[in-house]
C-alpha positions as CSV (number, residue, x, y, z in Angstrom):
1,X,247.7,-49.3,103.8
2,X,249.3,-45.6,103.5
3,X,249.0,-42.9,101.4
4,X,252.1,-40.4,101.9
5,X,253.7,-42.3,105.1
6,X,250.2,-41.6,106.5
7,X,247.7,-44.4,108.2
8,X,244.9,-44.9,105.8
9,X,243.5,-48.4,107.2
10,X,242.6,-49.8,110.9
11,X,240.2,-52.3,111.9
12,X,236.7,-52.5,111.0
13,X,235.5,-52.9,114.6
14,X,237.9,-51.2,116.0
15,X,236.8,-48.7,118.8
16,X,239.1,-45.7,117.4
17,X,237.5,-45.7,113.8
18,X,234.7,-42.9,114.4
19,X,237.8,-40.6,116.2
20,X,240.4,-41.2,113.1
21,X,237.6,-40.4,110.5
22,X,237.0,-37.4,112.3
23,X,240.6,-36.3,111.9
24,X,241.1,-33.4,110.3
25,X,244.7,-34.0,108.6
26,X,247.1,-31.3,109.3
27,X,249.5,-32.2,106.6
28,X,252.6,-33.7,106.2
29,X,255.2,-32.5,109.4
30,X,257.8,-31.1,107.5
31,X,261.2,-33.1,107.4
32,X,265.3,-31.9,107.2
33,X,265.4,-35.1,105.0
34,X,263.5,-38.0,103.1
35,X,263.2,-41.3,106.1
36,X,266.7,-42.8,105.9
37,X,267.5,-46.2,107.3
38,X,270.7,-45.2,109.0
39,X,272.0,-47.9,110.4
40,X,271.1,-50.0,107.4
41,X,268.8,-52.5,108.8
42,X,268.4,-55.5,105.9
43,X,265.0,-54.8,104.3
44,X,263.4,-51.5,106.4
45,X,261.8,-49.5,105.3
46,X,261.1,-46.5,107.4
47,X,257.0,-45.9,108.0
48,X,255.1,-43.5,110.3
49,X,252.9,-45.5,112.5
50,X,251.3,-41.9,113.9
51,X,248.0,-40.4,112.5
52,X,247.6,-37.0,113.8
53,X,245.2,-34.1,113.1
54,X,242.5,-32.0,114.4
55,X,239.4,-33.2,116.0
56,X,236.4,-33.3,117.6
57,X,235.6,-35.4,120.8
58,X,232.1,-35.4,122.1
59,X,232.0,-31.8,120.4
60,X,234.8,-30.2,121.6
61,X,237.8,-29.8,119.6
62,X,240.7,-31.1,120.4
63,X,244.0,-32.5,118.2
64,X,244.0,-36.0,118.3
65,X,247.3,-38.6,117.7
66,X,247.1,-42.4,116.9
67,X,249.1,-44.6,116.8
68,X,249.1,-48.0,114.3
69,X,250.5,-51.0,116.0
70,X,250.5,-52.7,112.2
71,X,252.9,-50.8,111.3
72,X,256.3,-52.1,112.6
73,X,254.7,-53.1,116.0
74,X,253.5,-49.2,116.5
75,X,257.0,-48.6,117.3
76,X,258.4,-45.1,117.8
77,X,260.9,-43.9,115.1
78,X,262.8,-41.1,113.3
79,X,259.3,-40.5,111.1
80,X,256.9,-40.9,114.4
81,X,258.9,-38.1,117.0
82,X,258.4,-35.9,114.6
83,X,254.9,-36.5,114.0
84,X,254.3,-36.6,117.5
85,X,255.9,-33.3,117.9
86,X,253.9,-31.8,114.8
87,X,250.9,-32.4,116.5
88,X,252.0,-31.4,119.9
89,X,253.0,-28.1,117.9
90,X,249.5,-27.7,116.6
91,X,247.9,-28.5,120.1
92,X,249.5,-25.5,121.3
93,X,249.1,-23.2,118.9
94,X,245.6,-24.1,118.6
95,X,245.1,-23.8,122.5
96,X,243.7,-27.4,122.3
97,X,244.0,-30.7,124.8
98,X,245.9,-33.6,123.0
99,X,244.4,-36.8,123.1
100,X,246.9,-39.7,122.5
101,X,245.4,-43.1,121.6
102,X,248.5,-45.6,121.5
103,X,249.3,-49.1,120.4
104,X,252.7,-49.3,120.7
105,X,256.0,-51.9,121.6
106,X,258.0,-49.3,122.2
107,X,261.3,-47.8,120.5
108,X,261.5,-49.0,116.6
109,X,264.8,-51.1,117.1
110,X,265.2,-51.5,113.2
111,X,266.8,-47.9,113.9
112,X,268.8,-48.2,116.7
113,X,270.1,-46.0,118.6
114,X,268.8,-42.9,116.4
115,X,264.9,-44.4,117.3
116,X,265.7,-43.9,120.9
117,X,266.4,-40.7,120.5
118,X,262.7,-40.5,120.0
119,X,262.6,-40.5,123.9
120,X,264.3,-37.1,124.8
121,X,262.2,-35.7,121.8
122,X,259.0,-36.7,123.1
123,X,260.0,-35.8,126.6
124,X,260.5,-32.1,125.4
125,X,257.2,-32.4,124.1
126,X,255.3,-33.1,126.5
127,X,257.0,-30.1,128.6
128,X,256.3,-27.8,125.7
129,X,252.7,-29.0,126.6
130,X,252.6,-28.2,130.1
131,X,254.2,-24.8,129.5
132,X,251.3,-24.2,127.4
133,X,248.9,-24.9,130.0
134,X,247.4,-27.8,128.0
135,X,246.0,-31.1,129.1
136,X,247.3,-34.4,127.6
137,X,245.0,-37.1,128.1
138,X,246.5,-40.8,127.0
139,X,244.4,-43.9,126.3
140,X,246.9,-47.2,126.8
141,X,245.7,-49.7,124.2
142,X,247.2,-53.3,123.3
143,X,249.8,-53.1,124.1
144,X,251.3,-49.3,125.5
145,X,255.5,-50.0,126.6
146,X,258.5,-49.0,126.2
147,X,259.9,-45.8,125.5
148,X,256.2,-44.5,124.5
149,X,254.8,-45.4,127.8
150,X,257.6,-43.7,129.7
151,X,257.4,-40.9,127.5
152,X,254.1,-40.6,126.7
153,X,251.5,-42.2,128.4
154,X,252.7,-42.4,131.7
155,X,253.4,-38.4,131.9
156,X,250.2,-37.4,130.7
157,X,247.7,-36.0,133.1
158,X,244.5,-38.1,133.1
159,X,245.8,-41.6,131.7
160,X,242.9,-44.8,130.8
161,X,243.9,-48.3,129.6
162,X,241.6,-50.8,127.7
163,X,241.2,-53.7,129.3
164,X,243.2,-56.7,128.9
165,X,245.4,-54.3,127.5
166,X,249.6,-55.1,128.2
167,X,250.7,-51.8,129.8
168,X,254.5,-51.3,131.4
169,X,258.2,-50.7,131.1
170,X,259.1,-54.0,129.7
171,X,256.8,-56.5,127.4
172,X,256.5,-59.8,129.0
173,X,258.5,-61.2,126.4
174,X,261.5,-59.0,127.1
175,X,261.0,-59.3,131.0
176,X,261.2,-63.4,130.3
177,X,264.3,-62.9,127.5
178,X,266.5,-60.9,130.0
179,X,265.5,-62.0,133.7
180,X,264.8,-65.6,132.8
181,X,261.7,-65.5,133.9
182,X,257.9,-64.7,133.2
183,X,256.8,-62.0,135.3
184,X,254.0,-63.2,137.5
185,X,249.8,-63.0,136.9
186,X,248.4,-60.2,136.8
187,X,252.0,-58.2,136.1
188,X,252.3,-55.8,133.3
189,X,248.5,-55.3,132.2
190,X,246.0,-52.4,132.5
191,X,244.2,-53.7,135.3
192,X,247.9,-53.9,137.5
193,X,248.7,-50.8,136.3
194,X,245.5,-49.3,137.6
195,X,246.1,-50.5,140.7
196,X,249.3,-49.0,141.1
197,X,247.9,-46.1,140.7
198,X,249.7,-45.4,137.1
199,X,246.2,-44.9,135.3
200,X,243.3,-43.2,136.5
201,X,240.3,-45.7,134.6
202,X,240.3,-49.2,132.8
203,X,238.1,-49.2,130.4
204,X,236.0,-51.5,128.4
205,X,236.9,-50.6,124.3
206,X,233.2,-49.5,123.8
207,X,233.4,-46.8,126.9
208,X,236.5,-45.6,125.7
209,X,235.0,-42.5,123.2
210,X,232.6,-42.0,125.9
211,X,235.1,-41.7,128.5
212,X,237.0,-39.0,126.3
213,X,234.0,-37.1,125.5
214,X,233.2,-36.5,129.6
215,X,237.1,-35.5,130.2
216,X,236.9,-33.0,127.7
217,X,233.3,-31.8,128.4
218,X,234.5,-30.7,132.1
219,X,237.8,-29.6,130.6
220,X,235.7,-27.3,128.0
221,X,233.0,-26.2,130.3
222,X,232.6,-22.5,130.3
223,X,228.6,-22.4,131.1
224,X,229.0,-21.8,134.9
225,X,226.1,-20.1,137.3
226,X,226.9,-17.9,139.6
227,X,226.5,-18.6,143.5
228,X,225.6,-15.9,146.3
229,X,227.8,-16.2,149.4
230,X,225.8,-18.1,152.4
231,X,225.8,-16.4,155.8
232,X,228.6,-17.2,158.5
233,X,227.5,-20.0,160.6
234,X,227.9,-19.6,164.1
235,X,230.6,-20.8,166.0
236,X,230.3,-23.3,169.4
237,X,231.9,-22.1,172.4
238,X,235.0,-24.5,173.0
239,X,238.4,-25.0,174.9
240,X,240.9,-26.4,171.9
241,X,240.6,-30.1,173.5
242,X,237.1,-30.4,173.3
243,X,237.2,-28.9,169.9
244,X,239.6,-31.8,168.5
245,X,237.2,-34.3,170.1
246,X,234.0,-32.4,167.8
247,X,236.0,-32.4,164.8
248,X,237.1,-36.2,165.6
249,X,233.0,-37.5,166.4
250,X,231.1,-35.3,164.8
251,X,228.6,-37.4,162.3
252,X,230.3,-36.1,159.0
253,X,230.8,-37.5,155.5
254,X,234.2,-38.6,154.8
255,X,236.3,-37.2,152.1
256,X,235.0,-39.5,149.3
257,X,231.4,-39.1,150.4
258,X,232.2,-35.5,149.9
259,X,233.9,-35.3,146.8
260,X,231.0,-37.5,145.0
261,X,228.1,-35.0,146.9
262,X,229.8,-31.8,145.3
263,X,231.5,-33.0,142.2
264,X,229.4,-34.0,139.0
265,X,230.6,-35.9,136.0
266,X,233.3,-37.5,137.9
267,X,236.5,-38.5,136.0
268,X,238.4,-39.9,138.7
269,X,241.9,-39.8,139.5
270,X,244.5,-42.5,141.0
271,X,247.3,-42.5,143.1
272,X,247.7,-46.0,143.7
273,X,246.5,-46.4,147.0
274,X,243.3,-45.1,149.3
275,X,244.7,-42.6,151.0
276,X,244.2,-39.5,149.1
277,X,241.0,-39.3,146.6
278,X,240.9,-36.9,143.8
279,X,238.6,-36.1,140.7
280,X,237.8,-33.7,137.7
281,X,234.5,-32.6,137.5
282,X,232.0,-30.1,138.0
283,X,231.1,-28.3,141.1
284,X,227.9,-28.6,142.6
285,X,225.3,-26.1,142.5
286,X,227.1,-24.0,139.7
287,X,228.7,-26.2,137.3
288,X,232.5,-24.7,137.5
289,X,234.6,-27.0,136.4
290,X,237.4,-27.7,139.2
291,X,239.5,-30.6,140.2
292,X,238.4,-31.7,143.8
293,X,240.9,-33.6,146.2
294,X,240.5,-35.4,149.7
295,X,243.2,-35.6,152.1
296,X,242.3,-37.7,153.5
297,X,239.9,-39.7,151.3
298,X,238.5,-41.8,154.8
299,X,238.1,-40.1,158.5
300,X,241.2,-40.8,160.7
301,X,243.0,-42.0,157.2
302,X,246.9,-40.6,157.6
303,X,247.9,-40.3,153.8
304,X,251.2,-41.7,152.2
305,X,253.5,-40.6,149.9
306,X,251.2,-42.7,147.2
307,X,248.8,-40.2,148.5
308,X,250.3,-37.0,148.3
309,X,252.0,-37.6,145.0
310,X,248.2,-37.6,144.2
311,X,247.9,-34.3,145.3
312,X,250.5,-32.9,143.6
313,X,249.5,-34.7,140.2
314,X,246.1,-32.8,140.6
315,X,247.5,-29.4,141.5
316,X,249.3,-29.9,138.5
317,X,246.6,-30.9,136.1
318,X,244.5,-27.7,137.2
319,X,247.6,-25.2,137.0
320,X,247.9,-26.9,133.4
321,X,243.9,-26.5,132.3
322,X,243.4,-23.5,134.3
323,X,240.5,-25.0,136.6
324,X,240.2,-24.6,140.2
325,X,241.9,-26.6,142.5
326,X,239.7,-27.6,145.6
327,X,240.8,-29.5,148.4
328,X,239.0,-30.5,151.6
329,X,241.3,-31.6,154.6
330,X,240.4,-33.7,157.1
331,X,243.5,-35.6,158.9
332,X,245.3,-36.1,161.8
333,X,248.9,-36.4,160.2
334,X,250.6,-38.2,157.7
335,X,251.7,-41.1,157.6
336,X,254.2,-41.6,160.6
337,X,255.2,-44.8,159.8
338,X,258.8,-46.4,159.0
339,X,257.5,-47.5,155.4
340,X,256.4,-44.1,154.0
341,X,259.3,-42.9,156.0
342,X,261.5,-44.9,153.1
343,X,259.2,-44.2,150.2
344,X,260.2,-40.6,150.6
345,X,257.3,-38.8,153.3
346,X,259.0,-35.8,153.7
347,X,259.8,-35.3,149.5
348,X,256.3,-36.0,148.6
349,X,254.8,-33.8,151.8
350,X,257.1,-30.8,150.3
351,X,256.4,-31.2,146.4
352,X,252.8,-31.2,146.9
353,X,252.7,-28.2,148.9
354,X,255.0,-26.4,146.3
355,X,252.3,-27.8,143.3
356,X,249.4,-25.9,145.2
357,X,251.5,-22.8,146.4
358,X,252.8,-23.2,142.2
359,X,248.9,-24.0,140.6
360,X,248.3,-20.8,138.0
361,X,244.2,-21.4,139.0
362,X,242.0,-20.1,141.5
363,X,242.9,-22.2,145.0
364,X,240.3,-23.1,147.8
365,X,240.6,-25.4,151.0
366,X,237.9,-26.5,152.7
367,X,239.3,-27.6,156.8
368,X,236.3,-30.2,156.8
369,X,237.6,-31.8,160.6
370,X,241.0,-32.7,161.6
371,X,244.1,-30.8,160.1
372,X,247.2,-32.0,161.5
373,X,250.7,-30.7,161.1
374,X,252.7,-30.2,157.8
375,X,250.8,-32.8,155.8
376,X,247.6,-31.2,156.1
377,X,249.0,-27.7,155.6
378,X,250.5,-29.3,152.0
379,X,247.2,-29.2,151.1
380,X,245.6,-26.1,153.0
381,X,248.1,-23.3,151.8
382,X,245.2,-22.3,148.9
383,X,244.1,-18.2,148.1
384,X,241.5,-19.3,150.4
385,X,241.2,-21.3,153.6
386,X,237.8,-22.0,154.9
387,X,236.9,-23.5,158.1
388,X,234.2,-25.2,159.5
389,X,232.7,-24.8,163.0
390,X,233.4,-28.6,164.0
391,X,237.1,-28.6,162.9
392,X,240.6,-27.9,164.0
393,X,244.2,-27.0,162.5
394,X,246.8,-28.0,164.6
395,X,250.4,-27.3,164.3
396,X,251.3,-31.3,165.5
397,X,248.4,-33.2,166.5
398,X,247.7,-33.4,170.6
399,X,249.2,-36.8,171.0
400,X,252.5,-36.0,169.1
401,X,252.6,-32.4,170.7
402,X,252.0,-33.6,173.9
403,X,255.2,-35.8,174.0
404,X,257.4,-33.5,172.5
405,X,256.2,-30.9,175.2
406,X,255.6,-32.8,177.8
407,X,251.9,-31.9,178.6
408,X,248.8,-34.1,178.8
409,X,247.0,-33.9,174.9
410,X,244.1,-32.2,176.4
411,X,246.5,-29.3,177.2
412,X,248.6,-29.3,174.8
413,X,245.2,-28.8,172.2
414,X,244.1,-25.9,174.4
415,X,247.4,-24.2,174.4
416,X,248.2,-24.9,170.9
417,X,245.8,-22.0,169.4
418,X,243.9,-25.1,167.2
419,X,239.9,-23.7,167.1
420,X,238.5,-22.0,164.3
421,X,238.2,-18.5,166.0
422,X,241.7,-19.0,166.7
423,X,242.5,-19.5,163.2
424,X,240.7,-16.5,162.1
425,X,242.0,-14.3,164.6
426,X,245.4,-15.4,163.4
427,X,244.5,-14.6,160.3
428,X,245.5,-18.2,159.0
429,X,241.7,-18.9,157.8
430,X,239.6,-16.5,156.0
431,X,236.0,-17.4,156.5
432,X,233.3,-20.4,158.2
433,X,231.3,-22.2,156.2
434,X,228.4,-24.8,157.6
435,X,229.4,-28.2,158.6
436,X,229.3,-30.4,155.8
437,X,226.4,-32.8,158.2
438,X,225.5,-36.1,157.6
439,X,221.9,-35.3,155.7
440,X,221.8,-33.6,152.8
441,X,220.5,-30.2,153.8
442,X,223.2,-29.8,155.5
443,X,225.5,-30.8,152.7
444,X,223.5,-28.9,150.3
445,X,224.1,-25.9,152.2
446,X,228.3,-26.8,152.8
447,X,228.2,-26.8,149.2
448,X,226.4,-24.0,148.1
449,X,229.1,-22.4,150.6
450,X,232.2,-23.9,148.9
451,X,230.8,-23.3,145.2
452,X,231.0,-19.7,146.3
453,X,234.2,-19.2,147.6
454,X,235.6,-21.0,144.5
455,X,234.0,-18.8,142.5
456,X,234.9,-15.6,144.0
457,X,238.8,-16.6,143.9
458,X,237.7,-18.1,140.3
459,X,236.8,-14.3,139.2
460,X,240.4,-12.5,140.7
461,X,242.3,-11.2,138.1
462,X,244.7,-14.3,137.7
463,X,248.3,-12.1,138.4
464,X,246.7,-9.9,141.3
465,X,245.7,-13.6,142.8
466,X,249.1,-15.5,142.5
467,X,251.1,-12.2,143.9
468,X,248.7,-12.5,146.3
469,X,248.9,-15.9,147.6
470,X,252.7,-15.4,147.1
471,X,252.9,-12.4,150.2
472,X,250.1,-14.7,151.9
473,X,252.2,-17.5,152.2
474,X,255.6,-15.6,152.7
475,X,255.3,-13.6,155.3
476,X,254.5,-14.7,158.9
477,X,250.3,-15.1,160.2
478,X,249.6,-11.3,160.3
479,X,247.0,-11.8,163.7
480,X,247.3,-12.6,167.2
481,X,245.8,-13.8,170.3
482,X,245.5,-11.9,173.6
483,X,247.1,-13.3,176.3
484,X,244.2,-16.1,177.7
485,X,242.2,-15.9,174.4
């Protein structure tokens, strides 16, 4: 079956075969020492279970890694770290996504403790990755756990399982051997893992090369038409109460109606529940590649920590490939409630604003309706903030601010400075763009507005643009309102 320590043989019908023939081998990763069984396990015989090379997916090069669950389970030795490491070595030097197609049970326990060692190595992989600004995308076969999931598959930034496929920490068969029990139906398979949120796609095994070929078509794209900037709208006449009750009736899409009107070529992601929606695609009407979030993902939605752990997983995967990172807002708050108070509100709230204040790429948000408080700001503090004539950034939402200061909510809203003129004035928005309307005309014309801004911000000279968003964001709102305004 191998030639070297190298996979020669899989599967005749197996889904992988046209992507492993297409591997260019990179040669052997050098070694300190010939594969040693060092803890003398009776009758091993250390074997790589990884194929690794160059490639090309759908036409776009990439460097590819497979692994070979016929060789000892697909496990992850001595031999297999540091083929995983050779090609996440080539990946960067060649400037190239990795693609990881695994069939694995985990650590090879023929080698004990020196095959788990394989963890902290693959780990320090993966960060040499994301240092390099590269995208890992991971397709979980049967079965992807253990060590390599966590590892792995779990870290990588746009994740797919096969259907039917057993995905998780622990096998069934060791969740039965040490708990004493099976783990329920349903547990531990791609389709669970999918709807916690841990991978982004299930697929069927004959989408699967289809599925790779779209990710790194967006990822690749450099073909992108140039959009002229659409005039100002106009903006209504309002006191901040009546304001908040436009942005809250207005006949709008909500954020998932928006993201599949301006984004092409979707490759959705997950965050494991419906409060946040995020994809990678291409930008309506110029083609820019960009990865698109909705917070929320459904009017009057108040995201959880599920939801903003989203948000910061796409900030990073567009700091990592260098797209654009556009996100419309449109909430009253976050989730207030005691359960995403104990699954860690505030930490999630803070580390996705730091991953958009921290994303390398061009930044754009999009105030679409209702912006309340932090959790909307986590999501708003881009290059660019863009407002829209029906919508309203406030810095607590009138019900909240009117108990804490004792006012009706109608007041508080018109005291609390939360229309868009205010906002420009302030200098906390930069520029109007159309409503995005229920028809598409109007949406046409919201997204011929957006595609622009991205654009300019996508054109800055990358260092001028992060020092600038850096004294944007540190220094206090440099306008102010006249006394009355």
């Amino acid at each position: 079956m191998e030639k070297g320590g190298r996979v020669t043989e899989m599967t005749a019908n197996d889904w992988r075969t046209p992507l492993l023939d297409a591997i260019e081998p990179a040669g052997e990763p050098e070694v300190d020492e010939p594969p040693v069984n060092r803890i003398g396990w009776p009758g091993y015989t250390p074997r790589n279970a990884i194929r690794w090379g160059r490639a090309s997916v759908g036409g776009v090069e990439c460097v590819l890694a497979a692994w070979d669950f016929s060789v000892h389970g697909g496990s992850f030795g001595e031999q297999d770290a540091t083929a995983f490491l050779a090609a996440v070595d080539t990946a960067v030097k060649a400037r190239r996504p990795l693609i990881s197609l695994i069939r694995s049970g985990g650590t090879r326990l023929q080698e004990g403790i020196a095959g788990l060692v394989g963890m902290p190595r693959a780990t320090l992989a993966v960060r040499r990755l994301a240092r390099a600004g590269l995208v890992h995308v991971v397709v979980a076969d049967q079965p992807t756990t253990g060590g390599v999931w966590v590892t792995v598959a779990s870290r990588a930034d746009i994740r797919a399982a096969i259907a039917g496929a057993v995905v998780g920490f622990a096998g069934p068969r060791v969740v039965e051997a040490v708990t004493g029990s099976e783990p329920g139906p349903g547990s531990h398979t791609a389709e669970s893992a999918y709807e916690a949120g841990l991978v982004d796609v299930v697929l069927q095994p004959d989408e699967a090369v289809a599925w790779l070929g779209q990710v790194l078509s967006v990822l690749d794209s450099t073909a992108v038409r140039h959009q002229e900037d659409v005039d100002r709208p106009a903006l209504v006449e309002r006191d901040g109460a009546a304001q908040v009750r436009a942005a809250r009736e207005g006949d709008r899409p909500d954020g998932v109606t928006l993201l599949q009107r301006l984004v092409v070529e979707p490759v959705p992601l997950v965050g494991g529940d419906e409060s946040v929606a995020a994809v990678l695609g291409r930008l309506e009407p110029t083609g820019q590649p960009v990865v698109a979030v909705a917070v929320a993902a459904h009017r009057g939605g108040r995201p959880t920590p599920a939801g903003f752990r989203l948000l910061t997983r796409a900030a990073r995967l567009a700091d990592r490939a260098e797209l654009p990172l556009l996100t419309l807002v449109d909430l009253p708050s976050a989730a207030p409630d005691a359960a995403a108070e104990n699954a860690g509100q505030a930490a999630a709230i803070g580390e996705a604003m730091d991953a958009v204040l921290g994303c390398r790429a061009a930044t754009v948000a999009v105030l679409v309706g209702e912006g309340g408080s932090g959790g909307a700001m986590a999501a708003a503090c881009c290059d660019t903030l863009l407002v829209t004539p029906s919508s309203y950034f406030a810095a607590l939402g009138p019900e909240g601010a009117a108990v804490t200061l004792r006012r009706s909510p109608e007041e508080a809203a018109r005291l609390m400075a939360v229309r868009p003129v205010d906002l420009l004035a302030l200098g906390v928005a930069d520029d109007v763009v159309p409503d995005a309307g229920a028809d598409e005309a109007a949406t046409a014309e919201f997204a011929a507005a957006v595609a622009a801004a991205v654009g300019k911000q996508s054109r800055a000279e990358p260092a001028r643009r992060l020092d600038a968003r850096e004294r944007r964001w540190s220094f206090p709102a440099p306008g102010q309102l006249s006394d009355g305004a």
